[in-house]
C-alpha positions as CSV (number, residue, x, y, z in Angstrom):
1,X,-17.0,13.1,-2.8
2,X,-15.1,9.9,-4.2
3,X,-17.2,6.9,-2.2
4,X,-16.3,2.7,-2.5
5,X,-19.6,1.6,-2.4
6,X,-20.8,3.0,1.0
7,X,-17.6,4.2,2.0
8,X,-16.6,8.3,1.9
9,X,-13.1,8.8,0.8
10,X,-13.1,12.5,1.1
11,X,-12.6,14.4,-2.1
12,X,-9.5,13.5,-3.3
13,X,-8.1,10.2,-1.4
14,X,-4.5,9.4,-1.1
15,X,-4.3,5.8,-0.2
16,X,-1.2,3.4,1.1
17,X,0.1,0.8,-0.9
18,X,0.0,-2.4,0.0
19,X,3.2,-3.7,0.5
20,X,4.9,-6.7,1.9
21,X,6.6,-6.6,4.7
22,X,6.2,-3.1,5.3
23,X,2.6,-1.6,5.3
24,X,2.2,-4.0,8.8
25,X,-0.1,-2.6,11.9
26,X,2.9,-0.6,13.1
27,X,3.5,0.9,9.6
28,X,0.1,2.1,8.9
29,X,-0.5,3.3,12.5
30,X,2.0,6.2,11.3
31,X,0.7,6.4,8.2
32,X,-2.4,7.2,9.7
33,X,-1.3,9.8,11.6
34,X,-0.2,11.5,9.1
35,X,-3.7,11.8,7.2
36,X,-3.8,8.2,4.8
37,X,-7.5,8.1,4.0
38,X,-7.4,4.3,3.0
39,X,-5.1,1.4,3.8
40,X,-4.4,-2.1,3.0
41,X,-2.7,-5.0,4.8
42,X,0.6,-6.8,3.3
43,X,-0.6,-9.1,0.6
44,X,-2.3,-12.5,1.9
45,X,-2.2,-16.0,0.3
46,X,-5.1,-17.3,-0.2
47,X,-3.8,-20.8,-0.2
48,X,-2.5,-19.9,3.6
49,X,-5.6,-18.1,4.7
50,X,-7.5,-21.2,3.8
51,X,-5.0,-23.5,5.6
52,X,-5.2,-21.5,8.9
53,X,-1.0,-20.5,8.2
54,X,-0.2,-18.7,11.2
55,X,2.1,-16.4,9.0
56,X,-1.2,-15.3,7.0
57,X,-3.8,-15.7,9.5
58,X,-1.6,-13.2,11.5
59,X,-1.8,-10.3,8.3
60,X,-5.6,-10.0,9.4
61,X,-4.7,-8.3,12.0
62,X,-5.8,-4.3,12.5
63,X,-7.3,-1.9,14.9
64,X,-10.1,0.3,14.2
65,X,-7.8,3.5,14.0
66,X,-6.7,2.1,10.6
67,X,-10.6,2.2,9.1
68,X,-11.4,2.3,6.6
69,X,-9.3,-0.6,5.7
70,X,-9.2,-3.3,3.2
71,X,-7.3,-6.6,3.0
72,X,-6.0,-7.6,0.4
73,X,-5.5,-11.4,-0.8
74,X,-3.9,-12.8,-4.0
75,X,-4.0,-16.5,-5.6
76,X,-4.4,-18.5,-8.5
77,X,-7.2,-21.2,-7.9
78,X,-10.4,-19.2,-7.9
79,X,-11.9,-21.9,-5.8
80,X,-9.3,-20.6,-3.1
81,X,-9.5,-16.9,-3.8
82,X,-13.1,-17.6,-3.1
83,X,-12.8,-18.9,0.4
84,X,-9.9,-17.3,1.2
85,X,-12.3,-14.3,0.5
86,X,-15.2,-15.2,3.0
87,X,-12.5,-16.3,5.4
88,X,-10.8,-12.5,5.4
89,X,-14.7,-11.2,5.7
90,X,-14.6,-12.8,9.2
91,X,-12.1,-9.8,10.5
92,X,-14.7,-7.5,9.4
93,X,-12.8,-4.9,7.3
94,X,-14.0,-2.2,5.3
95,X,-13.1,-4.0,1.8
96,X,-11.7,-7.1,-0.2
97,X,-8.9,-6.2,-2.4
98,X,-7.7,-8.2,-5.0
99,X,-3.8,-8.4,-5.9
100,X,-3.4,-8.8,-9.6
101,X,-0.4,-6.2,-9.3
102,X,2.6,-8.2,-7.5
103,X,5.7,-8.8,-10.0
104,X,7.8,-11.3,-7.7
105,X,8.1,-14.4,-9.9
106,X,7.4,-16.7,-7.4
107,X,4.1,-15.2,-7.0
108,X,3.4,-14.6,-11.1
109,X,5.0,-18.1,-12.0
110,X,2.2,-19.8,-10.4
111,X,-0.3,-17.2,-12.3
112,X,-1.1,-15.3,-9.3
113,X,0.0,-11.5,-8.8
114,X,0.0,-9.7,-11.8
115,X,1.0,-12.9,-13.2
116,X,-2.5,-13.5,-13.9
117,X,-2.3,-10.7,-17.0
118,X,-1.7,-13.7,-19.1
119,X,-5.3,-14.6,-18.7
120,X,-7.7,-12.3,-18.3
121,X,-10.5,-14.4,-18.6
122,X,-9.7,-15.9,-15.5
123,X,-8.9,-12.9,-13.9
124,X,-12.6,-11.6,-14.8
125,X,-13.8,-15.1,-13.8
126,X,-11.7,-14.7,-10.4
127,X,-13.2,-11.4,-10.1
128,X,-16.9,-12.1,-10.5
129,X,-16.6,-15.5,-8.3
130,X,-15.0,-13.2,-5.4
131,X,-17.6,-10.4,-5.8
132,X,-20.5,-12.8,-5.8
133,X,-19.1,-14.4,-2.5
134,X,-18.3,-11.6,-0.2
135,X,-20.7,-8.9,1.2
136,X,-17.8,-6.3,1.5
137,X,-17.3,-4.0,-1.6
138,X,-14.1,-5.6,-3.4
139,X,-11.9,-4.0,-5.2
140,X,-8.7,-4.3,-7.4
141,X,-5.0,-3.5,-8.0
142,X,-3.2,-4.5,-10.6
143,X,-0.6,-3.0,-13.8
144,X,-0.8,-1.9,-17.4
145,X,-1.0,-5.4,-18.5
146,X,1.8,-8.1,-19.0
147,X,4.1,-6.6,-21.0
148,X,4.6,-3.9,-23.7
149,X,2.8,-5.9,-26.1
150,X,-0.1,-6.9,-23.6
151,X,-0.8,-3.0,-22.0
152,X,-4.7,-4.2,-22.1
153,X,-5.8,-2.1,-19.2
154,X,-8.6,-0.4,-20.6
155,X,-10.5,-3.4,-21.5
156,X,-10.0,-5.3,-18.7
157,X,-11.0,-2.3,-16.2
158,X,-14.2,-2.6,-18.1
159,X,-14.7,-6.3,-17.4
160,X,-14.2,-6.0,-14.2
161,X,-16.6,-3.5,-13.6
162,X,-18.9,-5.1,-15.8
163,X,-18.8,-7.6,-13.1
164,X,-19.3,-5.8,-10.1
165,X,-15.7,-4.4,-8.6
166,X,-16.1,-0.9,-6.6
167,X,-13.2,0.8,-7.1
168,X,-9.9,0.3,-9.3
169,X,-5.6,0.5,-9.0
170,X,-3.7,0.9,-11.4
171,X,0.2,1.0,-11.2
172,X,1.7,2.1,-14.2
173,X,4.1,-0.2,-15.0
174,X,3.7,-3.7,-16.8
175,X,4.6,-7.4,-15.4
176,X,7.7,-7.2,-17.2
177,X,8.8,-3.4,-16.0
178,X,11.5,-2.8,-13.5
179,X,10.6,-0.6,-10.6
180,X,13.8,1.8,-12.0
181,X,11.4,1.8,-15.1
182,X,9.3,5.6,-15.7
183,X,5.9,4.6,-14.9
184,X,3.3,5.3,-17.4
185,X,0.2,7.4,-16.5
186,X,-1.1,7.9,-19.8
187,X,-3.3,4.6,-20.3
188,X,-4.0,5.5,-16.8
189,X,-5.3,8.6,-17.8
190,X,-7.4,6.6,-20.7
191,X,-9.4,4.2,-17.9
192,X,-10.2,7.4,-16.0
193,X,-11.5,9.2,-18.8
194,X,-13.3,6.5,-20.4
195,X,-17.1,7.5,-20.7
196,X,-17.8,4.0,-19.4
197,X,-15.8,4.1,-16.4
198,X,-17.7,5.0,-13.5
199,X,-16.2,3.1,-10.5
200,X,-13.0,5.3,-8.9
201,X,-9.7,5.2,-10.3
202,X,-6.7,5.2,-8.5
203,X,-3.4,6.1,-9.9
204,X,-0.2,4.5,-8.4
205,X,4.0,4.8,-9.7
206,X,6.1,7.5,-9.3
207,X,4.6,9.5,-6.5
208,X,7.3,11.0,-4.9
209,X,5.9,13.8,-3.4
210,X,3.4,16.9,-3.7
211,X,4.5,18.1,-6.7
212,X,4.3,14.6,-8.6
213,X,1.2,14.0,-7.1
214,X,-0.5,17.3,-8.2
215,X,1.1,16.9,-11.7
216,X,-0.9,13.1,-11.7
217,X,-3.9,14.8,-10.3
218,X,-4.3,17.5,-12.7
219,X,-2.6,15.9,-16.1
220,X,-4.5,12.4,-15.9
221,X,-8.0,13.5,-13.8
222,X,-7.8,10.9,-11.2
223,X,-9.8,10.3,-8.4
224,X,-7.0,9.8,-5.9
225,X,-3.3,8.5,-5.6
226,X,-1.7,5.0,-3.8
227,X,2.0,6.1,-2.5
228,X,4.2,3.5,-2.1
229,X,7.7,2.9,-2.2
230,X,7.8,6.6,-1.0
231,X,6.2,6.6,2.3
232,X,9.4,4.1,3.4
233,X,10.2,6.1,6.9
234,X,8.6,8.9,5.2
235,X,4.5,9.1,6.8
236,X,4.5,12.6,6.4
237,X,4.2,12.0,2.7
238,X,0.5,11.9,3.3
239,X,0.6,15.1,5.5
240,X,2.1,17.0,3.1
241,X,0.7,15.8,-0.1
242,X,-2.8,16.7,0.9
243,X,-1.5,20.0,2.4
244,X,0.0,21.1,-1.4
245,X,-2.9,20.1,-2.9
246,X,-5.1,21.8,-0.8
247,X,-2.8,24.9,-0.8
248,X,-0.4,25.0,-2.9
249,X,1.9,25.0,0.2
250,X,5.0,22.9,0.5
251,X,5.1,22.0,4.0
252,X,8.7,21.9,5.9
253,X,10.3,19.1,6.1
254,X,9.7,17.4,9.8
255,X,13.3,18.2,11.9
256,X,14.8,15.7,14.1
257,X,12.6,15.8,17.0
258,X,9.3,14.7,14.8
259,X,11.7,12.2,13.3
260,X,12.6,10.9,16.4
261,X,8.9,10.6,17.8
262,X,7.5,8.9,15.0
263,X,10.2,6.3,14.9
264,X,10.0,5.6,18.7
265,X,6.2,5.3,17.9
266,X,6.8,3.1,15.3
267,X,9.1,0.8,17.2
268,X,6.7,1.0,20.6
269,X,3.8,-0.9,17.8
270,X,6.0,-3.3,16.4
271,X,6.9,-4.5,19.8
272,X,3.2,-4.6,21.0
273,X,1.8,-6.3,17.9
274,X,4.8,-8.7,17.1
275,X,6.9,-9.1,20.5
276,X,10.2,-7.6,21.7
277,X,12.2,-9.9,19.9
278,X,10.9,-9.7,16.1
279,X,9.9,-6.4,16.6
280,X,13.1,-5.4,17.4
281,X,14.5,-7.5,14.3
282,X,11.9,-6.5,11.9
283,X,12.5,-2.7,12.8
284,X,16.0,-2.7,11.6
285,X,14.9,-2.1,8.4
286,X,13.4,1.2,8.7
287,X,15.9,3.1,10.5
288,X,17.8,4.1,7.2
289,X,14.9,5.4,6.1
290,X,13.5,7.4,9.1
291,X,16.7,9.7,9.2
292,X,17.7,9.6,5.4
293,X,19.9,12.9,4.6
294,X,21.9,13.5,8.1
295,X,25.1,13.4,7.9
296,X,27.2,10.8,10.2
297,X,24.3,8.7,10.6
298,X,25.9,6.0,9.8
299,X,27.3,5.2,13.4
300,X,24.1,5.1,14.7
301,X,22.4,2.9,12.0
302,X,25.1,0.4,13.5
303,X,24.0,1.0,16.9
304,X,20.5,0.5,16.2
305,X,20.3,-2.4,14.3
306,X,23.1,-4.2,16.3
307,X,21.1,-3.5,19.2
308,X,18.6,-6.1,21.1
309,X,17.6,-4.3,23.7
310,X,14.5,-2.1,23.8
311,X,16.1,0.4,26.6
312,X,19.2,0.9,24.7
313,X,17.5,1.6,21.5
314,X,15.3,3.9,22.8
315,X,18.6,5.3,24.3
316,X,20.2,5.5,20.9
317,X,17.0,7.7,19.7
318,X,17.6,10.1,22.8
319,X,20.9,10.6,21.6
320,X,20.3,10.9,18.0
321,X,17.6,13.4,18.6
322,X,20.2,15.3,20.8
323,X,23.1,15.4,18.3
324,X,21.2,16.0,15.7
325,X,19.1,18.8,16.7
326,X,22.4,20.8,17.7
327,X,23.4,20.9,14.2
């Protein structure tokens, strides 16, 4: 049974990325239909949380479907990574992740993000001052190291369990590697298997489905897997991931009907948690994704995201569920 802290992950967890402007309520309701075990909110300022930034404040936000849950808050003034902290403790999630992962140079300019690699004293420091502060477990996510020189990951998983973090991340990719860039499992594999480890590891980069993730299971021994970029209009990732490595079954792929009921699900929860207006907007962007791989698509991408009323998009789902399934 792989545990953070208190918390039962099941034997073999399979986790959902944090990402921004994606992995939102709506997203991660989905997700957790489709079997996630643990989930994090978008990425949260700490220099927003602290200043009551409506924008940040609203990235709280979750039900208790999505438990167990953790948010997940980045920064560069420990002072504020503190607070910001005790402030997210207030919504009462599961856990307090720390982002020491994000590449966007705004973010790592500043020395927040995985920009922070470039000191890992203060990233220990950081670490300890959060840990001390909150009663929630907290826990981490973050790369290799800075760059190929800088792939430091061992010793710096050790510090920060040394001083007190629960569970660990690990994307296998440096500060400085594109996302078109193989990730890296094998120093991965080296944290996990270091006799002093003894927090859970999580491996994340380049799950794309059952078979990767079985192949990261078995090759590099750790204790679960954070899917990312690949659950993009994809939540039955999770579904069958699990499924394979229970079974050694590859599940079908869901057919148009499915695909038509999770999206409509997906958009009914982006209108209830952000409105009719910028849920309508902000759903645009996972349409592509939802029906990737039908032919003559196109037309109706158009339709949808040229669309701004809720009656006719669900009217543009009817009819894509009906064309489609009489192919």
């Amino acid at each position: 049974m792989v545990k953070i802290d208190q918390i039962e992950l099941g034997e073999f967890p399979i986790l959902l990325a944090p990402m921004e402007d994606v992995s939102d309520p709506p997203f991660r309701y989905v997700c957790k239909m489709m079997g996630t075990d643990v989930m994090y909110t978008e990425f949260i300022s700490s220099e927003g949380l602290i200043r009551d930034a409506a924008k940040s404040v609203k990235k709280l936000d979750f039900t208790e479907f999505e438990r167990p849950i953790g948010i997940q808050i980045f920064g560069h003034n420990i002072e504020s990574m503190v607070k910001a902290a005790l402030y997210a403790q207030r919504a009462k999630p599961d856990i307090i992740d720390i982002n020491y992962g994000c590449p966007v140079r705004k973010v790592t300019s500043k020395g927040a993000g995985s920009g922070i690699l470039n000191d890992i004293p203060k990233m220990v420091k950081m670490t300890e001052a959060v840990v001390k502060a909150t009663k929630l477990p907290v826990t981490v996510k973050t790369r290799l190291g800075y760059d190929s020189e800088h792939q430091e990951i061992v010793e710096i998983a050790e510090q920060l369990q040394d001083v007190g973090i629960k569970a660990l991340t690990i994307h296998g990719r440096t500060r400085t590697m594109k996302t078109s860039d193989k990730a890296d499992w094998i120093l991965i594999g080296e944290v996990k298997n270091n006799p002093r480890m003894h927090i859970p590891i999580f491996g994340n980069g380049d799950v794309f489905g059952p078979q990767s993730a079985k192949h990261f299971k078995e090759t590099y021994g750790v204790d679960g897997l954070m899917i990312g970029r690949a659950s993009y209009g994809n939540p039955w990732i999770f579904r069958e991931v699990k499924h394979f490595l229970k079974t050694g079954e590859l599940l079908d792929k869901p057919n148009i009907h499915e695909r038509v009921k999770i999206c409509k699900m997906h958009f009914e929860k982006s209108l209830e948690w952000k409105g009719e207006r910028t849920g309508i907007f902000e759903m645009r962007k996972h349409y592509s994704d939802y029906f990737k791989g039908y032919f003559n698509f196109k037309p109706y991408r158009m339709q949808l995201v040229n669309s701004v009323e809720k009656d006719e998009i669900i009217t543009i789902l009817d009819e894509i569920e009906n064309v489609f399934s009489a192919e």
